[in-house]
PQR file with spaces between the fields and no chain letter, atoms N, CA, C, O and H, PARSE charges and radii, in Angstrom:
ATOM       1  N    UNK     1      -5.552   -1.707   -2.769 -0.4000 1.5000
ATOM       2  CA   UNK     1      -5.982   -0.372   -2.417 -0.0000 2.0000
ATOM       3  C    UNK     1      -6.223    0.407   -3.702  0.5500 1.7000
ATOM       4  O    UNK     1      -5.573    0.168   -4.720 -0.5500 1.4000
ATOM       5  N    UNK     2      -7.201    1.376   -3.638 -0.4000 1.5000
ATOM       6  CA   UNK     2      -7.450    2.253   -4.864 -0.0000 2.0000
ATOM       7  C    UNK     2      -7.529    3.873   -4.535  0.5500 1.7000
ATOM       8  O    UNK     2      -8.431    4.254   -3.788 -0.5500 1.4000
ATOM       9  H    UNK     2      -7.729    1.570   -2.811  0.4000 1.0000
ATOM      10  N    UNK     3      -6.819    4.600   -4.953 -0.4000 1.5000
ATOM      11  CA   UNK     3      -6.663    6.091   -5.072 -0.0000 2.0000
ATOM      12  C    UNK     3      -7.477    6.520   -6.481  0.5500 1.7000
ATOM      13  O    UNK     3      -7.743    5.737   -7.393 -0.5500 1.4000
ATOM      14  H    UNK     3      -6.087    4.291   -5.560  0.4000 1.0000
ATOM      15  N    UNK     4      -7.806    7.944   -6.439 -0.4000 1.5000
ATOM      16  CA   UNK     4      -8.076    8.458   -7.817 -0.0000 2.0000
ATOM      17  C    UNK     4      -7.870    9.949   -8.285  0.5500 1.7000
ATOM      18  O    UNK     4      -7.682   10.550   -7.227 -0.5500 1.4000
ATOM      19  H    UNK     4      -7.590    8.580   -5.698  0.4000 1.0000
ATOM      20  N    UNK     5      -7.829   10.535   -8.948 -0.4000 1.5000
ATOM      21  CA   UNK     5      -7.216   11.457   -9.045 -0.0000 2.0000
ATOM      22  C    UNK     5      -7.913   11.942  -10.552  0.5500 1.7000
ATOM      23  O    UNK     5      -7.825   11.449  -11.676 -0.5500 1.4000
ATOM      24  H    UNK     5      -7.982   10.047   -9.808  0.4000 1.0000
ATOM      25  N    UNK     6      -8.546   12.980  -10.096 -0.4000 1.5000
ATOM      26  CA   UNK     6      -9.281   13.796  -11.129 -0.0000 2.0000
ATOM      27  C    UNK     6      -8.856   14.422  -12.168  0.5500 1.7000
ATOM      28  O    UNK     6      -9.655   14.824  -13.014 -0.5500 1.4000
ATOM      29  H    UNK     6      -8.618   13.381   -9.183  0.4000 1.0000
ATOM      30  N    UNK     7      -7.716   14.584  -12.266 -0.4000 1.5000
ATOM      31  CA   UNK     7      -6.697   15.339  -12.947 -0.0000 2.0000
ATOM      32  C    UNK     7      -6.554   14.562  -14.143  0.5500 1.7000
ATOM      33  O    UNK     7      -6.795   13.357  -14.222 -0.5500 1.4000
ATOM      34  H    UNK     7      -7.067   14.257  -11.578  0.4000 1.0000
ATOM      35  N    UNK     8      -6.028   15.533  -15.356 -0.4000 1.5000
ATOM      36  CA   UNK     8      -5.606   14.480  -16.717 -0.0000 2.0000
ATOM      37  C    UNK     8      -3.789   14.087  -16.717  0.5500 1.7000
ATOM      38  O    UNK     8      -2.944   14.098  -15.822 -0.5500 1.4000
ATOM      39  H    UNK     8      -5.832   16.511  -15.291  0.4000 1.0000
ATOM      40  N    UNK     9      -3.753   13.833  -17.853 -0.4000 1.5000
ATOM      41  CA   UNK     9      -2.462   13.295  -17.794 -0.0000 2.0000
ATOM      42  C    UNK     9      -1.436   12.725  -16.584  0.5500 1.7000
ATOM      43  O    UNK     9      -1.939   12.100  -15.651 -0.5500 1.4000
ATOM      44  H    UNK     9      -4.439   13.824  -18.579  0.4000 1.0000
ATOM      45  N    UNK    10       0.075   12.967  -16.630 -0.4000 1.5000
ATOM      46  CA   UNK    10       0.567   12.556  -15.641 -0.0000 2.0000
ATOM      47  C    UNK    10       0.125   13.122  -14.211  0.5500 1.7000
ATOM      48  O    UNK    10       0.295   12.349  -13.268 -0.5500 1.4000
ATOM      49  H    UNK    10       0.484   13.474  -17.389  0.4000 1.0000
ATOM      50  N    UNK    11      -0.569   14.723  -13.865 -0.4000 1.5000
ATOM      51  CA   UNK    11      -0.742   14.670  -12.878 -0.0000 2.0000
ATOM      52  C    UNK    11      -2.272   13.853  -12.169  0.5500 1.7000
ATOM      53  O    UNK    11      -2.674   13.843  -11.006 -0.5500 1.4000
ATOM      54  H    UNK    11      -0.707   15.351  -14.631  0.4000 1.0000
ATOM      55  N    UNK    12      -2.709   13.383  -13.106 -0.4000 1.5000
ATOM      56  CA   UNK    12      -3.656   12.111  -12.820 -0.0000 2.0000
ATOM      57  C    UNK    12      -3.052   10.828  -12.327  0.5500 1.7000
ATOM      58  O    UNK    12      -3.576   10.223  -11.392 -0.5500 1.4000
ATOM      59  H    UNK    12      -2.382   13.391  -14.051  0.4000 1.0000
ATOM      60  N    UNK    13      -1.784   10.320  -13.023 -0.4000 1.5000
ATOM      61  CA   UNK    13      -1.216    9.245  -12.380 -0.0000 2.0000
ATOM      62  C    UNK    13      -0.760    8.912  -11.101  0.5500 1.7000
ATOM      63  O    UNK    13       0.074    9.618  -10.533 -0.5500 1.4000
ATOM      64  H    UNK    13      -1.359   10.811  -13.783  0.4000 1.0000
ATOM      65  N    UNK    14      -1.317    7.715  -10.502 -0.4000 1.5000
ATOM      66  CA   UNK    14      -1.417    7.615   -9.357 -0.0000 2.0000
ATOM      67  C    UNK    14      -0.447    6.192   -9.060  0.5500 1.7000
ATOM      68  O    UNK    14      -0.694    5.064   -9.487 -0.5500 1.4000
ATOM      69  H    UNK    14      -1.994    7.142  -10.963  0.4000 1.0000
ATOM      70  N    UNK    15       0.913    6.670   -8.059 -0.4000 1.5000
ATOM      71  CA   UNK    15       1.756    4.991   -7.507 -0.0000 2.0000
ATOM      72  C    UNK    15       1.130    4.998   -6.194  0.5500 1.7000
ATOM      73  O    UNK    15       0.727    6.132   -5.935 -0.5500 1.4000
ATOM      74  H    UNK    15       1.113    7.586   -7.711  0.4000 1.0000
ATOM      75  N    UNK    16       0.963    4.396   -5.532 -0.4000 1.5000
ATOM      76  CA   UNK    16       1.112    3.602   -4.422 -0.0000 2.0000
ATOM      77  C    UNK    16       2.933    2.895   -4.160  0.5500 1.7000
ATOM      78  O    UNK    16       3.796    2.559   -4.970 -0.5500 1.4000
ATOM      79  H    UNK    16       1.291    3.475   -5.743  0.4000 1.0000
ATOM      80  N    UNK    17       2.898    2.909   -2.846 -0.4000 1.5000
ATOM      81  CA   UNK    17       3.969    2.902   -1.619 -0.0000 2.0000
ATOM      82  C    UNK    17       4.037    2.036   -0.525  0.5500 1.7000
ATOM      83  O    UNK    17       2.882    1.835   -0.151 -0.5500 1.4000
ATOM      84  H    UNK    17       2.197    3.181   -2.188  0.4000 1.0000
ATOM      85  N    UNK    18       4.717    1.519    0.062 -0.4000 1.5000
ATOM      86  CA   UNK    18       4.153    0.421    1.552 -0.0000 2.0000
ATOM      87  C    UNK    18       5.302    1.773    2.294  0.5500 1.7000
ATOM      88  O    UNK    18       6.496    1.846    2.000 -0.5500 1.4000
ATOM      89  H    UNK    18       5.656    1.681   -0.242  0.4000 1.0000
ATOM      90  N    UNK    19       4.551    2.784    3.324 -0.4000 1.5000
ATOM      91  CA   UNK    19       5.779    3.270    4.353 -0.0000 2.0000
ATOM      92  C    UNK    19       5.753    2.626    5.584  0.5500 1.7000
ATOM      93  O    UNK    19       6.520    2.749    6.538 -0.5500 1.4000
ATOM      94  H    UNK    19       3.581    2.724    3.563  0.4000 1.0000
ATOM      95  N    UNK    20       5.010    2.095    5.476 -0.4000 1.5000
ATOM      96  CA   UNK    20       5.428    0.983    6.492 -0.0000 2.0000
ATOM      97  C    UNK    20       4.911    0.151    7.034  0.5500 1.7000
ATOM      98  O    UNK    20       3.720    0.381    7.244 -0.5500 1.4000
ATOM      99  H    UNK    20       4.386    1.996    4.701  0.4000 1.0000
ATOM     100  N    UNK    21       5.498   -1.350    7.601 -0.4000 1.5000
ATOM     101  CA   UNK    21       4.895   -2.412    7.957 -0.0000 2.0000
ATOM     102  C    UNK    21       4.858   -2.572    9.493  0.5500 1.7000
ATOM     103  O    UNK    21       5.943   -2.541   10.074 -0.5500 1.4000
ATOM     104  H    UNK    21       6.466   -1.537    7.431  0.4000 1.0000
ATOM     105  N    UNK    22       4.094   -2.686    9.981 -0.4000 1.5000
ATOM     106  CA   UNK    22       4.104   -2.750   11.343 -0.0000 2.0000
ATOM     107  C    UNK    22       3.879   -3.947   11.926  0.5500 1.7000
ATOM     108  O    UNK    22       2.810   -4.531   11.746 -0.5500 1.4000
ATOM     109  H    UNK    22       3.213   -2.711    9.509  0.4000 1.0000
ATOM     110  N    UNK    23       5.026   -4.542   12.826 -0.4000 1.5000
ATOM     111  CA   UNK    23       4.892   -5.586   13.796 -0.0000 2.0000
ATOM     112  C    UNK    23       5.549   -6.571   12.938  0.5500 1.7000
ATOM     113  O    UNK    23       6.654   -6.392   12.427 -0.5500 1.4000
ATOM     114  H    UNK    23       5.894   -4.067   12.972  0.4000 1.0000
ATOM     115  N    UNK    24       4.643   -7.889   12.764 -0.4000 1.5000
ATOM     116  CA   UNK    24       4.625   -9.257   12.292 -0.0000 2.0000
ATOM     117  C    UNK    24       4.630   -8.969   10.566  0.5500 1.7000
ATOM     118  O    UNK    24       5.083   -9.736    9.716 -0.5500 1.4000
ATOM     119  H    UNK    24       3.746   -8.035   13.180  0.4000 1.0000
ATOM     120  N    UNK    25       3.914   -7.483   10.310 -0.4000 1.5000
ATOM     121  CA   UNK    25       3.695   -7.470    9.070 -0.0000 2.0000
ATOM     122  C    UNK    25       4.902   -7.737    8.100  0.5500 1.7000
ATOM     123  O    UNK    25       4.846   -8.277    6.995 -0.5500 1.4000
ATOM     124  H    UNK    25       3.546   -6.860   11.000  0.4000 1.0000
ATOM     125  N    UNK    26       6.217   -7.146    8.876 -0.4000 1.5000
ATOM     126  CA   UNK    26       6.980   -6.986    7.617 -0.0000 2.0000
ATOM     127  C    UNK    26       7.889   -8.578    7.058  0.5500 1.7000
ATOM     128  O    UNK    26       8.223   -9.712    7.401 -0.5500 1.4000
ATOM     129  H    UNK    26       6.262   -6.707    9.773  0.4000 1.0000
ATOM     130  N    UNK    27       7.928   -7.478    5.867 -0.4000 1.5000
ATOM     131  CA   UNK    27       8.673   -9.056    4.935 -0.0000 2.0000
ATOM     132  C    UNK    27       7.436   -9.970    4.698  0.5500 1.7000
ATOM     133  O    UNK    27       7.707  -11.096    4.282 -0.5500 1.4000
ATOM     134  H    UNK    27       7.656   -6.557    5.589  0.4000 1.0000
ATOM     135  N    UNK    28       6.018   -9.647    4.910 -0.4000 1.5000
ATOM     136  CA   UNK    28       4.909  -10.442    4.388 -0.0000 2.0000
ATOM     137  C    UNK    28       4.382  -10.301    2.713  0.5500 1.7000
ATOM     138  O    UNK    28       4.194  -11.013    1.726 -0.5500 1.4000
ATOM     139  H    UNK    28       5.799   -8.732    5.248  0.4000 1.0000
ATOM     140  N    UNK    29       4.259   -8.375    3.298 -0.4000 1.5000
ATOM     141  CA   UNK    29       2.865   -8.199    2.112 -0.0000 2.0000
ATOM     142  C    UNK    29       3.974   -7.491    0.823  0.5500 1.7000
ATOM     143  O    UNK    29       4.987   -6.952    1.268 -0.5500 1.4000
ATOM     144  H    UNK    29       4.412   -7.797    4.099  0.4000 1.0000
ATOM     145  N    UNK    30       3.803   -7.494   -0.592 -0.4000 1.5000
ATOM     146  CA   UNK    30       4.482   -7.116   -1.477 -0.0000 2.0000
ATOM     147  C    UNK    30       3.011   -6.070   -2.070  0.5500 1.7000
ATOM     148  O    UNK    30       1.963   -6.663   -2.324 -0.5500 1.4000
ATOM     149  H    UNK    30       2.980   -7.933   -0.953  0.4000 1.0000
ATOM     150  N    UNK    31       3.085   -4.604   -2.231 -0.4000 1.5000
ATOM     151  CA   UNK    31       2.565   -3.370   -2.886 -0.0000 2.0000
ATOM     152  C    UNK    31       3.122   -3.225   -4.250  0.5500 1.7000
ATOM     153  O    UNK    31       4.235   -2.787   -4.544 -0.5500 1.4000
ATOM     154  H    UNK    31       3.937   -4.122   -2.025  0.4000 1.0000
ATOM     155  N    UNK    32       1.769   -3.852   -5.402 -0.4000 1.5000
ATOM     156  CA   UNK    32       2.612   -3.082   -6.744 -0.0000 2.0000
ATOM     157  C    UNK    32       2.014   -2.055   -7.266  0.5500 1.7000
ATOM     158  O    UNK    32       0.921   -1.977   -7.828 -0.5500 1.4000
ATOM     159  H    UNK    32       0.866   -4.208   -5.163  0.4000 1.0000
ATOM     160  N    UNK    33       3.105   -0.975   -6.959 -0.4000 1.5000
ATOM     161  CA   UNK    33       3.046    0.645   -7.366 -0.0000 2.0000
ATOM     162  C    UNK    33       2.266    1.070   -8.299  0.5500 1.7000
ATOM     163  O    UNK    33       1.662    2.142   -8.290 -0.5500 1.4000
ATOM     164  H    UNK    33       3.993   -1.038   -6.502  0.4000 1.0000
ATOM     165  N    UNK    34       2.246    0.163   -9.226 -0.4000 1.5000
ATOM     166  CA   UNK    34       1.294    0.796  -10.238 -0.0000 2.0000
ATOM     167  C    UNK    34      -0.495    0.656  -10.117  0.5500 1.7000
ATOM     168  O    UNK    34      -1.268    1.609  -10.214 -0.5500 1.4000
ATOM     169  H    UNK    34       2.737   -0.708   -9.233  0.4000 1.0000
ATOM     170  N    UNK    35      -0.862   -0.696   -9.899 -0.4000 1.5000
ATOM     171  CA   UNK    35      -2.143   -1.436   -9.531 -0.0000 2.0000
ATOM     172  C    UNK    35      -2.653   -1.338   -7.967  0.5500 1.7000
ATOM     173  O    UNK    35      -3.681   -1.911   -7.608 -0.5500 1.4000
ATOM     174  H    UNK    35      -0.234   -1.471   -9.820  0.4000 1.0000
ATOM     175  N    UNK    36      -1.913   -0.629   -7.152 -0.4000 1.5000
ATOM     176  CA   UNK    36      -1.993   -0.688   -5.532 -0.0000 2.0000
ATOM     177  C    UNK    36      -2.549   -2.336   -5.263  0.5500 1.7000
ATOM     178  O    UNK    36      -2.667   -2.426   -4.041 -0.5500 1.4000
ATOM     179  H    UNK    36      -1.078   -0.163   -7.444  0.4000 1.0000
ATOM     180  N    UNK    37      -2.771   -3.100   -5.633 -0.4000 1.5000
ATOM     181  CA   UNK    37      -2.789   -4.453   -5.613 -0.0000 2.0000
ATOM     182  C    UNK    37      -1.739   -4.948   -3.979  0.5500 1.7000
ATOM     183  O    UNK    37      -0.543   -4.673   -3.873 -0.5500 1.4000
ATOM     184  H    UNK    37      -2.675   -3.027   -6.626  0.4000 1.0000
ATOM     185  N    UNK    38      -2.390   -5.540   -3.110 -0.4000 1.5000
ATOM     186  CA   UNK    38      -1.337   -6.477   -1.899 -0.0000 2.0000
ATOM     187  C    UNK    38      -1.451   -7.936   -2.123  0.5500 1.7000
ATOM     188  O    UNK    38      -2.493   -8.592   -2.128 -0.5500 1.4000
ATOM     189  H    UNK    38      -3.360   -5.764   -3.197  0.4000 1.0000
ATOM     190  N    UNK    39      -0.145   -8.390   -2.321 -0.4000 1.5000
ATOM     191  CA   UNK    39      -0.142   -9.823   -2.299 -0.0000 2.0000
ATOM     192  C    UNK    39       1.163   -9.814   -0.990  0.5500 1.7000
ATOM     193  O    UNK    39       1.912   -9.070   -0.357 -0.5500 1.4000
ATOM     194  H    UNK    39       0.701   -7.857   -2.316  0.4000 1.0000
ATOM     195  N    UNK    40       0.632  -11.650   -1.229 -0.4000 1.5000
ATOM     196  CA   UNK    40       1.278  -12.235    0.357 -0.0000 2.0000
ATOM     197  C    UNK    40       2.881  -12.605   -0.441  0.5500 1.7000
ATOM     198  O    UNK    40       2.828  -12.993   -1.608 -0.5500 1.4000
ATOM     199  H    UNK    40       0.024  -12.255   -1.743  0.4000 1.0000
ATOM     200  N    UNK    41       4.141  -12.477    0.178 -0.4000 1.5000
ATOM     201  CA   UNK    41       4.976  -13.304   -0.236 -0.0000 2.0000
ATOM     202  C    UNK    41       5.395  -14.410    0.487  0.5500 1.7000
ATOM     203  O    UNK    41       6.431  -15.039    0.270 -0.5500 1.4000
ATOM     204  H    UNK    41       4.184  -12.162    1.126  0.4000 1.0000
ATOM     205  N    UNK    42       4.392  -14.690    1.540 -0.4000 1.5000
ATOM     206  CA   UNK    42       4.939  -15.826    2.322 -0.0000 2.0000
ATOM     207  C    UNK    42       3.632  -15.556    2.972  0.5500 1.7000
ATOM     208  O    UNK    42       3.116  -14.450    3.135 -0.5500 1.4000
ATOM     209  H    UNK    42       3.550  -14.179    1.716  0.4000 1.0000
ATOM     210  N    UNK    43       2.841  -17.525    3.566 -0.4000 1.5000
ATOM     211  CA   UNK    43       1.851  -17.706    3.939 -0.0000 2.0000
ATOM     212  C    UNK    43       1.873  -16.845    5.215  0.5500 1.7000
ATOM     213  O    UNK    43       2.857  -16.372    5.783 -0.5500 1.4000
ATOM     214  H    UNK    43       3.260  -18.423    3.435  0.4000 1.0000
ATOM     215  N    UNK    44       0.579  -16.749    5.536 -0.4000 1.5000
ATOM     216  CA   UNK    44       0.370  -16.208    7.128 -0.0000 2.0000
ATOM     217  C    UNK    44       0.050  -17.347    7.996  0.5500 1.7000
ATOM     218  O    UNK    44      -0.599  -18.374    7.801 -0.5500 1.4000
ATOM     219  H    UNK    44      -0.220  -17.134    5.074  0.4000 1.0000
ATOM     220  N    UNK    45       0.925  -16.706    9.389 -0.4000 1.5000
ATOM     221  CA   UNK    45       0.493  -17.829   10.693 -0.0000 2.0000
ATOM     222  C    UNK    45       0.190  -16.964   11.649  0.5500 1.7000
ATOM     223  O    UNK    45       0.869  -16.166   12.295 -0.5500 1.4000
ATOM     224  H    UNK    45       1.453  -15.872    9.547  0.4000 1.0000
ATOM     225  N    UNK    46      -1.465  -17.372   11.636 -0.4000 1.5000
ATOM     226  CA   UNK    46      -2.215  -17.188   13.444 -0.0000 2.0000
ATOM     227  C    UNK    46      -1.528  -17.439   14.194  0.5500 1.7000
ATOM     228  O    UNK    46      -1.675  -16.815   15.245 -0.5500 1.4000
ATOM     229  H    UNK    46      -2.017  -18.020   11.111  0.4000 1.0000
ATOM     230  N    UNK    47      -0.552  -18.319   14.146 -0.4000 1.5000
ATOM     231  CA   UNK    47      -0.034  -18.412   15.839 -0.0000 2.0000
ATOM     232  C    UNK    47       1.001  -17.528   15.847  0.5500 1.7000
ATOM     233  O    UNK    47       1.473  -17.152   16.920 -0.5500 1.4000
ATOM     234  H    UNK    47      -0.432  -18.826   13.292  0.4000 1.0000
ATOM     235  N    UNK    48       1.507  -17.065   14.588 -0.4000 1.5000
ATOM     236  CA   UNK    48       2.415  -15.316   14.724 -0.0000 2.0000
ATOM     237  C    UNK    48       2.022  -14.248   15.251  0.5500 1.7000
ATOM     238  O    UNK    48       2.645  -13.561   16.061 -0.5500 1.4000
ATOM     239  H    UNK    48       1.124  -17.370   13.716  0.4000 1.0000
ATOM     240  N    UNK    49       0.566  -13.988   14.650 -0.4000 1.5000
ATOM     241  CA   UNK    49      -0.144  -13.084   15.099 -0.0000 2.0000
ATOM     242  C    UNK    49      -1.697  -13.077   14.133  0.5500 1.7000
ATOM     243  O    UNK    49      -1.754  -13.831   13.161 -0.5500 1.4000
ATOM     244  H    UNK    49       0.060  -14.546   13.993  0.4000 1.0000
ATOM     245  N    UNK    50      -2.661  -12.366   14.410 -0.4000 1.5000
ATOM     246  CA   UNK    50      -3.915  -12.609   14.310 -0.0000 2.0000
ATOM     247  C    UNK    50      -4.186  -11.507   13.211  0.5500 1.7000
ATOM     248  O    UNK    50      -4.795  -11.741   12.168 -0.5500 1.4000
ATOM     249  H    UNK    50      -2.615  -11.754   15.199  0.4000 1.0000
ATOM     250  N    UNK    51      -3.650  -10.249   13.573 -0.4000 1.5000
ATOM     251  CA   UNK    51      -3.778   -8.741   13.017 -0.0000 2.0000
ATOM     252  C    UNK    51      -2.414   -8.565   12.073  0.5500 1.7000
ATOM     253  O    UNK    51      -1.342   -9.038   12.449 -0.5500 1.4000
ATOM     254  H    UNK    51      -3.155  -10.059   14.421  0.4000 1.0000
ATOM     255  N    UNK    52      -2.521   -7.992   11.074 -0.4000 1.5000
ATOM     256  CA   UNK    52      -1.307   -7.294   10.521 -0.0000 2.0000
ATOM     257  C    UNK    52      -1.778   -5.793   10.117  0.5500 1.7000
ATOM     258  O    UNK    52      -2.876   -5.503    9.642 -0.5500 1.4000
ATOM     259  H    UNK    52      -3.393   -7.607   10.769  0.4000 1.0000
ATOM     260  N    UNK    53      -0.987   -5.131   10.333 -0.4000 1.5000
ATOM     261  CA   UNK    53      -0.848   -3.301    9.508 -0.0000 2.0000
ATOM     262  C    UNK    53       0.138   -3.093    9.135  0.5500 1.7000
ATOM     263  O    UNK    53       1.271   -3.393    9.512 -0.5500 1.4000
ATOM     264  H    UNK    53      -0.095   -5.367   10.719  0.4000 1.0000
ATOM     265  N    UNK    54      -0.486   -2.228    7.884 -0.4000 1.5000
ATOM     266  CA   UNK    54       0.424   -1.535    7.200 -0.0000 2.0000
ATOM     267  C    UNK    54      -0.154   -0.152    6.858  0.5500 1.7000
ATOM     268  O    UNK    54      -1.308    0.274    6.824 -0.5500 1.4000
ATOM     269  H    UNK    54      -1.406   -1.985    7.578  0.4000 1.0000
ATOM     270  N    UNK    55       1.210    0.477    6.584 -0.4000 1.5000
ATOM     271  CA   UNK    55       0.360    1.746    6.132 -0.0000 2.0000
ATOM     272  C    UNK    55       0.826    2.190    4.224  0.5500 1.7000
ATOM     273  O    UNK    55       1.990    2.105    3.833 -0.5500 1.4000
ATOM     274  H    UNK    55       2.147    0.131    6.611  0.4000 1.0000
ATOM     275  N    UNK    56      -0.040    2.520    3.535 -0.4000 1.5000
ATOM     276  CA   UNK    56       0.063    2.961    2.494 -0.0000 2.0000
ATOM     277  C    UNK    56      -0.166    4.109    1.872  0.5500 1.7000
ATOM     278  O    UNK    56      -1.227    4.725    1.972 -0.5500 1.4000
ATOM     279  H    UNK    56      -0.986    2.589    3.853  0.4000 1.0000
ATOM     280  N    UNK    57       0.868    4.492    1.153 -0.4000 1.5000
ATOM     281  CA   UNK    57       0.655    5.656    0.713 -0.0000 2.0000
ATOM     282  C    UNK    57       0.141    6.128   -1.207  0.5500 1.7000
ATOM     283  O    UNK    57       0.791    5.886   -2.224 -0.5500 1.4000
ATOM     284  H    UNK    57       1.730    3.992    1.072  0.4000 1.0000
ATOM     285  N    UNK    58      -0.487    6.456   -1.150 -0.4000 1.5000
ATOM     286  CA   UNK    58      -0.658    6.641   -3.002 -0.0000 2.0000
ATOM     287  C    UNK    58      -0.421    8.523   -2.989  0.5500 1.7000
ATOM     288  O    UNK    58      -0.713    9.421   -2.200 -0.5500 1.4000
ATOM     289  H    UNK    58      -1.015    6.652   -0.324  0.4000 1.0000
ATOM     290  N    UNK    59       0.435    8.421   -4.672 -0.4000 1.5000
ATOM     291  CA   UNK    59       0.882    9.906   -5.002 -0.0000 2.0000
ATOM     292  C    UNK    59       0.198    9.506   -6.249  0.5500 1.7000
ATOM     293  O    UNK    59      -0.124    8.513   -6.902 -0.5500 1.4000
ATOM     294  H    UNK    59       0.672    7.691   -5.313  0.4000 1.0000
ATOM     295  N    UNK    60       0.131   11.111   -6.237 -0.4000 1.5000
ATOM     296  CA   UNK    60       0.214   11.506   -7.955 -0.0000 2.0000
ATOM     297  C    UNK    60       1.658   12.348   -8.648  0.5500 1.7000
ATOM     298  O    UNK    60       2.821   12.535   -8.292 -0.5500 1.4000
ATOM     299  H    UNK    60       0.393   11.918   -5.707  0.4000 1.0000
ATOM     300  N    UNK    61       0.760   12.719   -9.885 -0.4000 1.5000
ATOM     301  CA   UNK    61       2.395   12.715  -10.492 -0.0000 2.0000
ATOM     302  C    UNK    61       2.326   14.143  -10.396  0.5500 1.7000
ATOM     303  O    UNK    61       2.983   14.751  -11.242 -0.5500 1.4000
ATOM     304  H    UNK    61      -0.185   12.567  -10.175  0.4000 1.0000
ATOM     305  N    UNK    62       1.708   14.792   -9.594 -0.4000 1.5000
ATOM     306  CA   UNK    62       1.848   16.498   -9.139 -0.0000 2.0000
ATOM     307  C    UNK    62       2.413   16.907   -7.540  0.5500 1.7000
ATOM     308  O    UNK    62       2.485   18.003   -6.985 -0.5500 1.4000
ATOM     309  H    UNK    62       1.174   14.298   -8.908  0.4000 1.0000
ATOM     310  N    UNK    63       2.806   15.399   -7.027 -0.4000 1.5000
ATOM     311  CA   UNK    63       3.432   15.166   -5.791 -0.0000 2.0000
ATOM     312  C    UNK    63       2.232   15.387   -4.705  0.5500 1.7000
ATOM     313  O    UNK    63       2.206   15.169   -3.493 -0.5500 1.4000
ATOM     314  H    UNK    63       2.747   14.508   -7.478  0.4000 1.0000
ATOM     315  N    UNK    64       1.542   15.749   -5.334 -0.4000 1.5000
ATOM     316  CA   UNK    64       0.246   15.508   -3.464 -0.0000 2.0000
ATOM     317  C    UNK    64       0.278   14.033   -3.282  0.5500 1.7000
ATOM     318  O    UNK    64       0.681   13.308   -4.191 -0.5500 1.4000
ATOM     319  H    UNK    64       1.563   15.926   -6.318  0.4000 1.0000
ATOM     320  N    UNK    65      -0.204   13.476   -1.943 -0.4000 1.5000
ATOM     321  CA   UNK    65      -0.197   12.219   -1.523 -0.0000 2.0000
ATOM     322  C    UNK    65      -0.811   12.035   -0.406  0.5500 1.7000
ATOM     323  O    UNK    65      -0.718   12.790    0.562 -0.5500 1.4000
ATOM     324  H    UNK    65      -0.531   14.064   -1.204  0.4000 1.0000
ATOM     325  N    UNK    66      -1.537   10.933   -0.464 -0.4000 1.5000
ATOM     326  CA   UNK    66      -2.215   10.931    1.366 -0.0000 2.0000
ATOM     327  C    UNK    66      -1.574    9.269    1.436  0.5500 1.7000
ATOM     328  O    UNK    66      -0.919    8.580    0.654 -0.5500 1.4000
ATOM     329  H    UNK    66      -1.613   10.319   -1.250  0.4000 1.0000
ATOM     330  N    UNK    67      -2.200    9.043    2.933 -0.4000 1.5000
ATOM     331  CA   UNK    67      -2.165    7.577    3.222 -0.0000 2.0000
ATOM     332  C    UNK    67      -2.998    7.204    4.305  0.5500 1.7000
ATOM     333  O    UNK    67      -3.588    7.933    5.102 -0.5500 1.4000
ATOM     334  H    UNK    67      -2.732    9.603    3.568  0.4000 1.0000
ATOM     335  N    UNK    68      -2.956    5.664    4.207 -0.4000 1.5000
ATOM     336  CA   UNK    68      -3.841    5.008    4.746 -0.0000 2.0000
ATOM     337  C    UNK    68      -3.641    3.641    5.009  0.5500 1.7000
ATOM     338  O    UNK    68      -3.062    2.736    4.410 -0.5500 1.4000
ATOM     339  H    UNK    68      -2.476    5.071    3.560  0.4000 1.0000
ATOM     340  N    UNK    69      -4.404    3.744    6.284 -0.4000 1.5000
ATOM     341  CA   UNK    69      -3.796    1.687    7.501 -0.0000 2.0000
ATOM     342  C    UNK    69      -4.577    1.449    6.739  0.5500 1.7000
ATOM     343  O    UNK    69      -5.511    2.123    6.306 -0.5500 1.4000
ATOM     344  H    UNK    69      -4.875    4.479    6.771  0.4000 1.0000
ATOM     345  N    UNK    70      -4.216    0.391    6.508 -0.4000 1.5000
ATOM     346  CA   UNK    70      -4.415   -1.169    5.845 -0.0000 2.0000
ATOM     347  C    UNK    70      -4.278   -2.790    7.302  0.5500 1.7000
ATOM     348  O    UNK    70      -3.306   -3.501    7.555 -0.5500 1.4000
ATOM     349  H    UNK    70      -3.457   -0.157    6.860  0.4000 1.0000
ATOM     350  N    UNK    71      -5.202   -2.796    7.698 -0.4000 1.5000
ATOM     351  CA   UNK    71      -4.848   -3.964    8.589 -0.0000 2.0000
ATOM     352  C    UNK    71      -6.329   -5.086    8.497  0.5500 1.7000
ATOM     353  O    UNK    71      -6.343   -6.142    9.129 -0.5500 1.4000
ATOM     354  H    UNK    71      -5.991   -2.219    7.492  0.4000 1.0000
């Protein structure tokens, strides 16, 4: 995922968050805070389920923040 933030310095800096995994998702996907980057930590199985969501959140360093499904 990618956020951006117009701003200079730290209130330009932007983490990313997982608030939450929904269903089958959790304990799958690993969010690194800095790169909003999703990796798997364990393969996926269709016959678990077909769909996964999550929802993510990205801040800056002036505390505004939005978020957004990921499925």
């Amino acid at each position: 995922v990618t956020a951006a933030d117009a701003d200079e310095g730290l209130n330009g800096h932007v983490k990313y968050a997982l608030k939450k995994q929904i269903g089958m998702a959790l304990g799958v996907f690993d969010l690194d805070s800095e790169s909003g980057k999703i990796t798997l930590l364990r393969s996926l199985d269709f016959e678990e389920g077909n769909a996964y969501e999550l929802e993510v959140q990205s801040r800056d360093g002036g505390g505004l923040f939005d978020t957004a499904k990921v499925v």
